[in-house]
C-alpha positions in Angstrom: 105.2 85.5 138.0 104.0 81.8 137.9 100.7 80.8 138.1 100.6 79.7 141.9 101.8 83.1 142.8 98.7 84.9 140.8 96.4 82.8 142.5 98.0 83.4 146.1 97.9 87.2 145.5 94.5 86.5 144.1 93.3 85.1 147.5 94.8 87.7 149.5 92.9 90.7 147.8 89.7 88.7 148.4 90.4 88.6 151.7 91.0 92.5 152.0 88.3 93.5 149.5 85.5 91.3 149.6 83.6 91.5 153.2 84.0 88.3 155.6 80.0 88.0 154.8 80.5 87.2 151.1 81.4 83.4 150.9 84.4 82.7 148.3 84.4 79.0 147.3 87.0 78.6 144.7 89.3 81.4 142.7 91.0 79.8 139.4 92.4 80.9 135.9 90.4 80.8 132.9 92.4 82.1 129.4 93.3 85.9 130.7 90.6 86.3 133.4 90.3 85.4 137.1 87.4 83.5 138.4 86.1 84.2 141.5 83.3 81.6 142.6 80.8 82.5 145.3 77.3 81.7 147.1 76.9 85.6 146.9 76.3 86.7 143.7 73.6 89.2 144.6 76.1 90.5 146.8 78.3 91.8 143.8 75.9 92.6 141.4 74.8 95.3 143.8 78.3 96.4 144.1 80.3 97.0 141.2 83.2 98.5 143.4 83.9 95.1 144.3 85.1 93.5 141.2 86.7 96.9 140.1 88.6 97.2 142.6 89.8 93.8 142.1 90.9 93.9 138.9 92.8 97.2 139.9 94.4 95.3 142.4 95.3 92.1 140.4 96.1 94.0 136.8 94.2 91.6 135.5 90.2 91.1 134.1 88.1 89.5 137.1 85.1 87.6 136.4 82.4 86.7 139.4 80.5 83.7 138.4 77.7 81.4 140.9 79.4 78.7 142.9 78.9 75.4 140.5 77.2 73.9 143.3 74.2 76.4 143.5 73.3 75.8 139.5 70.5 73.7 138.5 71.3 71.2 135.8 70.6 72.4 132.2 67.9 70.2 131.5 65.9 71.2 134.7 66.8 74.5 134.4 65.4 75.2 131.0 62.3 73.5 132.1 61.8 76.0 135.1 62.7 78.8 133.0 59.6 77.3 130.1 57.8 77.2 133.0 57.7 80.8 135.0 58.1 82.7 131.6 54.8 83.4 130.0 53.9 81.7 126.5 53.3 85.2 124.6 57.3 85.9 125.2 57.7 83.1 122.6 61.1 81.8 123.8 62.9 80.8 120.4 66.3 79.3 122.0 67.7 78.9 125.7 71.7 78.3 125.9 73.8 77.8 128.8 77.1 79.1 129.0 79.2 77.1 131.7 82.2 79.5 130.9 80.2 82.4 132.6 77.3 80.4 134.3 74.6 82.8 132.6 72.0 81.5 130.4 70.6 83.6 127.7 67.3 83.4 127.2 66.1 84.4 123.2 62.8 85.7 123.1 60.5 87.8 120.3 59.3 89.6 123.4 62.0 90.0 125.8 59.6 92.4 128.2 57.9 89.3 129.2 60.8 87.7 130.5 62.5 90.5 131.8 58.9 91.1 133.7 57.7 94.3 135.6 60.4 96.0 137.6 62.6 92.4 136.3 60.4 90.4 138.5 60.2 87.5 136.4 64.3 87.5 136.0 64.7 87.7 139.7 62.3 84.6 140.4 64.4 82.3 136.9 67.6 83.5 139.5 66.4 82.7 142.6 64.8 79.7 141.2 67.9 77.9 138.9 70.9 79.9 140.4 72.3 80.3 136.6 72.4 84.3 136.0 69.5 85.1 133.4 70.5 87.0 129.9 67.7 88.0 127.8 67.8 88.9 124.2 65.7 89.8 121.2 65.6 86.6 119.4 67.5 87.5 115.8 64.7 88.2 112.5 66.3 85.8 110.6 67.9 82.5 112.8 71.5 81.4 111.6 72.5 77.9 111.3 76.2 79.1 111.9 75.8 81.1 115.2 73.1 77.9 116.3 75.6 75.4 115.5 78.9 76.7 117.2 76.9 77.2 120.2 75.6 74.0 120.5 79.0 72.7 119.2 81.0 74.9 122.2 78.2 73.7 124.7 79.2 69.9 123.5 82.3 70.3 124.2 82.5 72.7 127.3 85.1 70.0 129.2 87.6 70.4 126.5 87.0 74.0 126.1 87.2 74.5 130.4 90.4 72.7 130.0 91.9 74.3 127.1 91.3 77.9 128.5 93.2 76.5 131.8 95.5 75.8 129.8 95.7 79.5 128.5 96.1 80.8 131.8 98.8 78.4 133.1 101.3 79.9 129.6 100.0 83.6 130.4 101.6 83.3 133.5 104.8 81.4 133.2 107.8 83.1 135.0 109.1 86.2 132.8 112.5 86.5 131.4 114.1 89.6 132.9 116.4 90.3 130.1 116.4 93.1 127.4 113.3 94.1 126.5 113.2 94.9 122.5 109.4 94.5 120.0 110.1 93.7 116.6 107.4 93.2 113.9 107.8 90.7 110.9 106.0 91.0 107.6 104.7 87.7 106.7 102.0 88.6 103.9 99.9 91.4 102.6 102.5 93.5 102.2 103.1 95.6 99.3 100.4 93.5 98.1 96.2 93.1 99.0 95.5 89.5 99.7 97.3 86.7 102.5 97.3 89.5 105.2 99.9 88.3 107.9 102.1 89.9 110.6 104.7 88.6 113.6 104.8 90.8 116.7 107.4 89.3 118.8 109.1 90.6 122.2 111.6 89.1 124.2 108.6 86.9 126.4 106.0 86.7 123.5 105.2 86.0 119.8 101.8 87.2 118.3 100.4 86.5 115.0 98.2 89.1 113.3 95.7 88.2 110.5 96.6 84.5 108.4 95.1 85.6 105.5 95.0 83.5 101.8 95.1 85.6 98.6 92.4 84.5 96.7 93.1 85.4 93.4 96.2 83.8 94.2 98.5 84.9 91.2 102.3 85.7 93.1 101.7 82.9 96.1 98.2 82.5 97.5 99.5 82.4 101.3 101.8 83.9 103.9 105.3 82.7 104.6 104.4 80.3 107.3 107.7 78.7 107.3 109.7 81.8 108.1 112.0 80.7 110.9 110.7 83.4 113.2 107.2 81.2 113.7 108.9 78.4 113.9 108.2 75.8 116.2 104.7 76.4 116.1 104.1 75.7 119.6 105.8 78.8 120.6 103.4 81.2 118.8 101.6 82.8 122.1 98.6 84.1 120.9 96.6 84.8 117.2 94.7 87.6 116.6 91.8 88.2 113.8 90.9 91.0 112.8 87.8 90.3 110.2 85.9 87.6 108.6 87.7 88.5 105.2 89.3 85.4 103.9 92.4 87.2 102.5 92.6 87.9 106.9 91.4 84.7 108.2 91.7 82.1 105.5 94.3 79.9 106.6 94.0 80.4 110.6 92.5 76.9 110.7 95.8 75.4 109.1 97.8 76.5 111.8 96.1 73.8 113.7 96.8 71.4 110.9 100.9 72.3 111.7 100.4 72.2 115.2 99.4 75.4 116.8 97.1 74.7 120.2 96.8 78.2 120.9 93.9 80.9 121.3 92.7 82.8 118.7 91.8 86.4 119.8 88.1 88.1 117.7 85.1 89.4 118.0 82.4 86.8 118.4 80.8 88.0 114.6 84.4 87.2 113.5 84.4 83.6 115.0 81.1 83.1 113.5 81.4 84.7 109.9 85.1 83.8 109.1 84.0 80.2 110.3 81.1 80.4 107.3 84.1 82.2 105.1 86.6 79.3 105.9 83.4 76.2 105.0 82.7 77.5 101.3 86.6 78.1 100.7 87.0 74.5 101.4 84.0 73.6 99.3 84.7 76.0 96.5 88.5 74.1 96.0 86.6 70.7 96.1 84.1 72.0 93.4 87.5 73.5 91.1 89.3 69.9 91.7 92.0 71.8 93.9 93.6 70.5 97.8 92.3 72.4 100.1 94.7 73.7 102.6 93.0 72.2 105.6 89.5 70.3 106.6 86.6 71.1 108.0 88.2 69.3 111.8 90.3 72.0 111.6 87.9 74.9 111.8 86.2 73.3 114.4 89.5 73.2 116.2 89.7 76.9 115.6 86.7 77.4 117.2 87.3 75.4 120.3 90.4 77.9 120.9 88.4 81.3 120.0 88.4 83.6 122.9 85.9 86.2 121.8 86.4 89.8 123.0 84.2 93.2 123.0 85.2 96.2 121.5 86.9 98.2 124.2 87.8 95.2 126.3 91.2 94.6 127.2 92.9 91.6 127.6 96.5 89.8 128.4 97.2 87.4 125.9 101.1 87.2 126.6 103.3 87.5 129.4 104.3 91.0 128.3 101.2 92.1 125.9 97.9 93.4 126.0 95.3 93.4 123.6 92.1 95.9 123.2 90.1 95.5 120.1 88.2 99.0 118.6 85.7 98.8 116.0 87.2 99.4 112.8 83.9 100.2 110.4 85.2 97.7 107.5 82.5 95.1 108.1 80.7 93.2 111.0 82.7 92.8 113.9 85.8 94.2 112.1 88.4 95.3 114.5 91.8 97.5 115.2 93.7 95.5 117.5 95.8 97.8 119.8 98.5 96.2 121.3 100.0 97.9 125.0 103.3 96.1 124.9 105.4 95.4 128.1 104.8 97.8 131.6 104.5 100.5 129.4 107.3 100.1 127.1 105.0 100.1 124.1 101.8 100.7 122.0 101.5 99.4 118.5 97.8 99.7 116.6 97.0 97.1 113.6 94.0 98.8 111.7 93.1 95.6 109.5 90.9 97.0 107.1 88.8 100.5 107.9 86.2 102.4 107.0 86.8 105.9 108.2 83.1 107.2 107.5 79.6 105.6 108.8 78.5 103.9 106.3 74.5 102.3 106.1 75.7 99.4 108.4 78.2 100.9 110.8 80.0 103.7 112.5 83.3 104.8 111.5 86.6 103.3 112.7 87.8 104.6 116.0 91.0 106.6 115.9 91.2 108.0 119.4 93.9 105.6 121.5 95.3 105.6 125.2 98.7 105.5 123.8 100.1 104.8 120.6 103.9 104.9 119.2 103.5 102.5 115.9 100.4 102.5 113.2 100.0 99.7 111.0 97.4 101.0 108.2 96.0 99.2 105.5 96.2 101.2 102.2 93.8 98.8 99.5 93.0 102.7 98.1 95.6 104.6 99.4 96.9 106.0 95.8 97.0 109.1 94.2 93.8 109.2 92.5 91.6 106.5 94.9 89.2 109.0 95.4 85.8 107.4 96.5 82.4 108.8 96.1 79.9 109.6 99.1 77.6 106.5 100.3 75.3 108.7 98.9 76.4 109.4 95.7 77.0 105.7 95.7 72.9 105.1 95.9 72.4 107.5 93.3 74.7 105.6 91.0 73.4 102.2 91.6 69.5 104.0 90.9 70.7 104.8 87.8 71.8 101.6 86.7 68.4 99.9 88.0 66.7 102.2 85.9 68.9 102.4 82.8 68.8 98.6 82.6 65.2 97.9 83.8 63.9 99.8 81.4 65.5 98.0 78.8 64.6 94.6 79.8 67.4 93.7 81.0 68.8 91.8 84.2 71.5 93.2 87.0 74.2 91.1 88.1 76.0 92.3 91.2 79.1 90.4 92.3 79.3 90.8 96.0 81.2 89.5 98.7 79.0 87.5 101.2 79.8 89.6 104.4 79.3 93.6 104.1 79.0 94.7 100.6 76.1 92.6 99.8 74.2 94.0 103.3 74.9 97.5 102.4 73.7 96.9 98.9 69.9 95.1 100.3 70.3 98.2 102.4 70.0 100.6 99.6 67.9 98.6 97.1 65.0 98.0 99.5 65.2 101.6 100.8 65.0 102.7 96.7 62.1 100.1 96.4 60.3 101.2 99.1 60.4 104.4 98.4 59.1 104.2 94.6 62.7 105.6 93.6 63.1 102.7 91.4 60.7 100.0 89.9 60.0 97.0 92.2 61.5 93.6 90.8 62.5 90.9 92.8 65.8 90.7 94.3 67.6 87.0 94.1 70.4 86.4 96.7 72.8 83.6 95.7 75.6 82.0 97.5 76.1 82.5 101.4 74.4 86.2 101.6 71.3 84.7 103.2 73.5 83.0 106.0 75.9 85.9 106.2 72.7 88.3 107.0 71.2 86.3 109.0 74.7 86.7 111.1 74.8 90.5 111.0 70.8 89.9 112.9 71.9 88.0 115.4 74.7 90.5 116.7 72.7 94.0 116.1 75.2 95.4 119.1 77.5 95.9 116.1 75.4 97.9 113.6 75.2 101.7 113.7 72.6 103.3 115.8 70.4 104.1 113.5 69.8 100.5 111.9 69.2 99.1 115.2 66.4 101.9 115.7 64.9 100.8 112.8 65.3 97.5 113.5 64.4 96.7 116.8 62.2 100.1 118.0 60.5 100.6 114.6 59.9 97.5 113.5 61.2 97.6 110.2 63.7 95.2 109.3 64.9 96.0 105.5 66.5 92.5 105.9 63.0 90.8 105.8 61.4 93.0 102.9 59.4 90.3 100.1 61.6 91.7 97.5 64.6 89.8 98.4 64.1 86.0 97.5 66.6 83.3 98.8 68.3 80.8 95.5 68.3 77.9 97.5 68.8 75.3 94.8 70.8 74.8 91.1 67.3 74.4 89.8 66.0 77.7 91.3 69.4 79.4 90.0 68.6 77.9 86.2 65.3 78.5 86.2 66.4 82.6 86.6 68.9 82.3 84.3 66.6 81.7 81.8 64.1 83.9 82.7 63.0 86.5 80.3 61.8 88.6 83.0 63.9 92.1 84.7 65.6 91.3 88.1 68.2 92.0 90.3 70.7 89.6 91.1 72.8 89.9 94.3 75.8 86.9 94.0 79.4 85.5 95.2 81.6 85.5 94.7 82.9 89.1 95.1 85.7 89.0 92.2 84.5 86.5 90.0 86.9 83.6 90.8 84.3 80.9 91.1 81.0 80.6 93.0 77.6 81.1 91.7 78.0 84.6 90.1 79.6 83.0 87.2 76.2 80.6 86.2 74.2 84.0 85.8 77.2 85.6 83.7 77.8 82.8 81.6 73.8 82.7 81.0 73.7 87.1 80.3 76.8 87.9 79.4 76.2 87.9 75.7 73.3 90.0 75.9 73.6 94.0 75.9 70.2 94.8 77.6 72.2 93.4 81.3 74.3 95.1 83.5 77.3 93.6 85.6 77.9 96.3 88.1 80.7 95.7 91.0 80.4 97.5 94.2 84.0 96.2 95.9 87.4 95.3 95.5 88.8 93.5 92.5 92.3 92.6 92.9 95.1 92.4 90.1 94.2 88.9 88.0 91.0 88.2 89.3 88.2 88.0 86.3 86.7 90.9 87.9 89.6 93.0 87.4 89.5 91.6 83.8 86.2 93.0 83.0 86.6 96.2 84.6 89.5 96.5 81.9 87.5 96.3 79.2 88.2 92.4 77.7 85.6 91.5 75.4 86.5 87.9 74.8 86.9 85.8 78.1 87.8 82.2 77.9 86.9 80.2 80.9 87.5 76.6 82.3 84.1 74.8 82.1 84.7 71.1 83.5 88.5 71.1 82.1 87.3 72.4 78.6 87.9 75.9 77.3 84.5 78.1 77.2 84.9 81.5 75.4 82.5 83.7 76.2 81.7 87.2 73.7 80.9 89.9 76.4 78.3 92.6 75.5 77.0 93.3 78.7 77.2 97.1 80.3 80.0 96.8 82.8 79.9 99.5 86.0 81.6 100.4 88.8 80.3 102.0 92.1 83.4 102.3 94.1 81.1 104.3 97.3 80.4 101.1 98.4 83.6 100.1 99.6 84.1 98.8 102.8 87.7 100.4 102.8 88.7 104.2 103.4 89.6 105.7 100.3 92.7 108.3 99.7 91.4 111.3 101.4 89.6 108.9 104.3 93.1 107.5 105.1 94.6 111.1 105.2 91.8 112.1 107.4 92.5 109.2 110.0 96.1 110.1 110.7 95.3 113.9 110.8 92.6 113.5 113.5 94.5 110.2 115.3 95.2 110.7 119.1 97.9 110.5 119.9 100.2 111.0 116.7 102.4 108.2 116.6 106.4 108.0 116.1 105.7 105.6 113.4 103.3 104.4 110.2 104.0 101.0 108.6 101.6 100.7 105.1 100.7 97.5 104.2 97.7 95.8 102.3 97.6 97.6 99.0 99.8 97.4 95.7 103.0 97.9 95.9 103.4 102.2 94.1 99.7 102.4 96.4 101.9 101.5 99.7 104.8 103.7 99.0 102.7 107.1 97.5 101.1 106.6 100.7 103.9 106.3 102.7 105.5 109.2 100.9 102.6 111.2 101.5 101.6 110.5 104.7 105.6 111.6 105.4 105.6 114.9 104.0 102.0 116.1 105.6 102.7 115.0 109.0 106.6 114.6 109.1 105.7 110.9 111.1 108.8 108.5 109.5 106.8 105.6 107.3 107.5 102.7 105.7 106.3 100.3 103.6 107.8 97.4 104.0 108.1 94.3 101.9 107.2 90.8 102.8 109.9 88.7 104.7 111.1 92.3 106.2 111.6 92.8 110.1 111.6 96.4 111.5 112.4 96.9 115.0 110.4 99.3 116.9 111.8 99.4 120.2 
C-alpha cells in the first residue's frame, strides 16, 4: 500500500467519522502517525471516540493537532503565556513543540497555571491556539534534556522533513511473496558487552541494541559488516533499548556509514545514552585512542530519534510493529515487543531487566498480547548468581559505612552514571537521615550529577512511591546537603588528600578510566578505605581484577607503568544490580503470559547462557538456545 493510497483512505474515514461541522484542513504523514489538522480542536478533545475510531479504522496511530494557521508565533506566544500566568507560578522554561503544536509550560507551581477549574489553560488556548502542557519544573535542571530541546526546536524543518520521510518508506508498496522472520546475532551473544541483534522479514530489517563492549578484550563492537546489514540504507528501523553503552554505544556510527534512518526509545533513553555516547568520546580522547565517531554524529542520532511511551505501539516497517514495556533495569529501560506481519508473529527483546521493584522503579513487565519468541538477557543467569534482597543490600552497604568510618577511613564506590549510582544516593541519604549511620559528606564525581538531574526531569518513569515523595511530600532525597557536586580536578585533589572520613560516589562503573581511578590511586595503599562495587564487572576490566583478589596492579599513567600495592578492604554488594539475578530470571518465564514456543539467551558468559538455556529447558519444556555471534535462527 503506497503512500497516496493511505492518505486517500485517510480522507475518506474523515469524511464518515468526523461530523461535516468539524473543519479538516490538511491530513499528512509524519514518521508512523497520521496528522489530522483542523480549526476544531475543542471539538476532539471533548470526544475521544473520534480519534479512536480513527485509528481503528486506518490501523494506524492518529494524531489531531491545531491547523498551523490558527498558532501564534513562538515569540508572541510565550509573551502572552508570561503575561496571563501569574508570577508566584515561577515559569522556569516554555518550549514549543511544532511536531505536536503543544507547548509545555514548566513551572514550580503548576496549580497556578493550570488555574481554578483550568481557567487559566483555557484563556493561554483560546488566546495563542498552541495546546498548553503544564509540568512540574524538574528539582535539579539538566543541561542535556535543555539542550536537545532547544537543539530539536532549531532544527524543527529538518526534523519535519526527515519524519516525512519516515512515513513515505513505512508505506512503500509490500512484496507479496513468502513471508519468513529470521533473527541474526550480531553482538552480545554468549558474551556481556556490544549488545546487537538483526530482525529481518521478507519487507523489513530491524536493528536491536548497537552496543560497544567496554572492557573491550575479544572485539569491543558488533559485526557491523555482516552481509545481512549491508547496504546500510536498507536497515528500516533501529531500536534502543537503554542508555547502557554496551546497548547504545555505537548507534551514532551508523550515521557515520550511512544509515538515515529512525531510531526507536524512550525519550530518557535519547537523553541519557546521548550523555553516555559525549564522555565515551571524551574518555578515548583523554586515553589517546580514535573514537569511533564525533560528536556531529550524536546530534545526527538525535535528529532521527522517534521517542515512544511505554505501552504505545508503533509501525516502524512495512510488516512490523513495535510496543515498548518498561523493563525495570534503569531509566527508561525498555522490552521492545515486536507484532511481526498481520499476525504472523510476536517476538519480545527484554534488553536488560530487573524483575523486582527496586528503590527507583517497578519491575519489568512480563504480561504480552502475544508472544511466540523470548529474547532474555542472562548477565546472572548461572548456577549460583544468587542476588540478595534490595534490602539486605542496604544493610550491607551500612555495614561497610560504619566498619570503615569508624576507622577513619574513606569509601570509594565505583558506579555507573545512570541507575546504580541513583539507587545508591537513594539508600545513603535515607541511612543518613535516619541516624542509621554517621553523617559525612557524600562527593559525586563524573556525570552522576547530570545523569540525576535526568532521572528528575522524567519522574513519569520512577516507581510510585518516589514520585510521592518527590513531588506530594516534598522531599527530594536528590537535593539532601550531604551529597556535594566534584565539579573541578582541583576540587577532586583537594579530597584526595583529605584526612577527613567521606563517601565517594564515582565513574566509571568498572574501573576502566574515568575519575574513580584519581581517588584509588590516592587510597588504595591505605587499609583504613573501602572500595566497595555495587554493579557489574565484566571479564578483564580492573574491577573484575580487584574483586579477584590482585594485590599488585600496574597501571598506564601518561604511557609510563604505575604499580600500585593494594591494601584497601575490597566489597561486593551484588543487591544492587540493576539485572535479575538466577532465581529472578526463573521467575519471569514462570509467570510470563503467554508462554512462548521459544527462548533465545544472550548477554551473559558463554557456560551463564547455556546453564540457563539448559535450565530454563528442563523446567518449562520451551526449546532454548543460546546462540553464538554471527548465528541466524529462523523463527518462522
Amino acid at each position: 500500500m503506497g503512500i497516496e493510497k493511505v492518505l486517500d483512505d485517510a480522507r475518506e474515514a474523515v469524511k464518515k467519522i468526523i461530523p461535516s461541522r468539524i473543519e479538516v484542513t490538511d491530513i499528512d504523514f509524519e514518521g508512523p502517525v497520521i496528522v489530522i489538522y483542523t480549526k476544531n480542536l475543542e471539538e476532539f478533545a471533548h470526544n475521544n471516540d473520534l480519534v479512536r475510531q480513527l485509528a481503528q479504522n486506518l490501523r494506524r496511530r492518529v494524531a489531531i493537532r491545531p491547523d498551523p494557521e490558527m498558532l501564534a508565533s513562538t515569540e508572541s506566544a510565550e509573551e502572552r503565556i508570561r503575561k496571563i500566568i501569574p508570577e508566584e507560578a515561577k515559569i522556569t522554561n516554555i518550549y514549543f513543540d511544532d511536531d505536536t503544536g503543544e507547548v509545555t509550560i514548566e513551572a514550580i507551581s503548576p496549580g497556578l497555571v493550570i488555574g481554578k477549574h483550568g481557567a487559566v489553560l483555557n484563556e493561554i488556548k483560546k488566546d495563542i491556539g498552541w495546546a498548553p502542557k503544564v509540568v512540574r519544573a524538574p528539582p535539579i535542571p539538566s543541561k542535556t534534556v535543555s539542550e536537545i530541546r532547544q537543539y530539536l526546536r532549531k532544527n524543527q524543518d529538518e526534523r519535519k522533513e526527515f519524519l516525512r520521510k519516515v512515513g513515505k518508506r513505512l508505506m512503500r508498496p509490500r512484496v507479496n511473496d513468502e513471508t519468513w522472520l529470521r533473527l541474526t546475532s550480531l553482538g552480545g551473544y554468549r558474551e556481556v558487552g556490544r549488545s546487537c541483534s538483526l530482525l529481518m522479514t521478507r519487507e523489513s530489517k530491524i536493528m536491536i541494541d548497537v552496543g560497544v563492549a567496554v572492557s573491550g578484550d575479544n572485539g569491543s563492537t558488533p559485526y557491523l559488516s555482516a552481509p545481512e546489514l549491508m547496504p546500510m540504507e536498507s536497515i528500516d528501523a533501529v531500536v534502543v533499548t537503554h542508555a547502557h553503552l554496551d546497548h547504545s554505544g555505537l548507534v551514532p556510527a551508523l550515521f557515520k556509514y550511512g544509515y538515515e534512518g529512525p531510531i526507536y526509545c524512550t525519550t530518557p533513553t535519547r537523553d541519557l545514552m546521548s550523555l553516555l555516547q559525549l564522555d565515551f568520546i571524551k574518555v578515548a580522547v583523554g586515553e589517546a585512542k580514535k573514537a569511533p565517531y564525533e560528536s556531529s554524529h550524536i546530534r545526527d542520532a538525535v535528529m532521527h530519534c522517534i521517542p515512544l511511551k511505554y505501552g504505545e505501539t508503533t509501525d516502524i516497517s512495512p510488516d512490523v510493529r513495535l510496543t515498548f514495556q518498561n523493563a525495570g533495569h534503569i531509566l527508561g529501560s525498555s522490552i521492545a515487543h515486536f507484532h511481526v506481519g498481520d499476525g504472523l508473529y510476536n517476538i519480545a527483546f527484554t534488553g536488560d531487566i530487573k524483575f523486582e521493584k527496586s528503590w527507583l522503579f517497578n519491575a519489568s513487565v512480563n504480561k504480552f498480547p502475544r508472544l511466540e519468541t523470548l529474547v532474555i538477557e542472562s548477565t546472572y543467569g548461572g548456577y549460583h548468581d544468587m542476588q540478595p534482597s534490595r534490602q539486605e543490600a542496604g544493610n550491607q552497604i551500612k555495614e561497610i559505612v560504619r566498619a570503615t568510618i569508624s576507622r577513619g577511613g574513606k569509601l570509594l564506590i565505583p558506579v555507573f552514571a545512570v541507575g546504580r549510582s541513583q539507587e545508591v544516593m537513594l539508600v545513603l541519604e535515607d541511612q543518613m537521615r535516619n541516624h542509621q549511620v554517621p553523617k559525612v559528606p557524600i562527593y559525586l564525581d563524573g556525570m552522576i550529577w547530570e545523569a540525576t538531574a535526568i532521572h528528575t526531569a522524567y519522574p513519569e518513569y520512577l516507581n510510585s512511591q518516589l514520585r510521592t515523595q518527590i513531588f506530594q511530600m516534598g522531599e527530594n532525597p536528590f537535593l539532601s546537603e550531604i551529597f556535594k557536586r566534584v565539579d573541578s580536578s582541583d576540587m577532586r585533589e583537594t579530597i584526595c588528600h583529605d584526612p577527613e572520613p567521606c563517601i565517594v560516589l564515582a565513574t566509571s562503573g568498572m574501573m576502566n578510566g574515568g575519575p574513580v581511578m584519581e581517588y584509588f590511586k590516592a587510597w588504595c595503599d591505605n587499609e583504613r578505605n573501602t572500595i566497595a562495587f555495587v554493579g557489574y564487572q565484566a571479564e578483564g576490566t580492573m574491577g573484575r581484577k580487584l574483586q579477584k583478589g590482585w594485590s599488585d596492579i600496574t597501571l598506564n599513567e601518561r604511557g609510563k607503568p604505575l604499580t600500585l600495592h593494594m591494601k584497601m578492604d575490597v566489597e561486593t554488594v551484588d543487591g544492587f544490580s540493576g539485572h535479575s539475578d538466577r532465581r529472578q530470571l526463573v521467575n519471569y518465564v514462570s509467570t510470563l503470559e503467554p508462554r512462548p514456543e521459544r527462548i533465545i539467551i544472550c548477554h551473559g558468559e558463554d557456560f551463564k547462557c547455556s546453564d540457563l538455556a539448559s535450565t530454563l529447558y528442563k523446567k518449562f519444556g520451551i526449546e532454548t538456545r543460546a546462540p553464538m555471534n554471527l548465528e541466524t535462527i529462523r523463527l518462522k
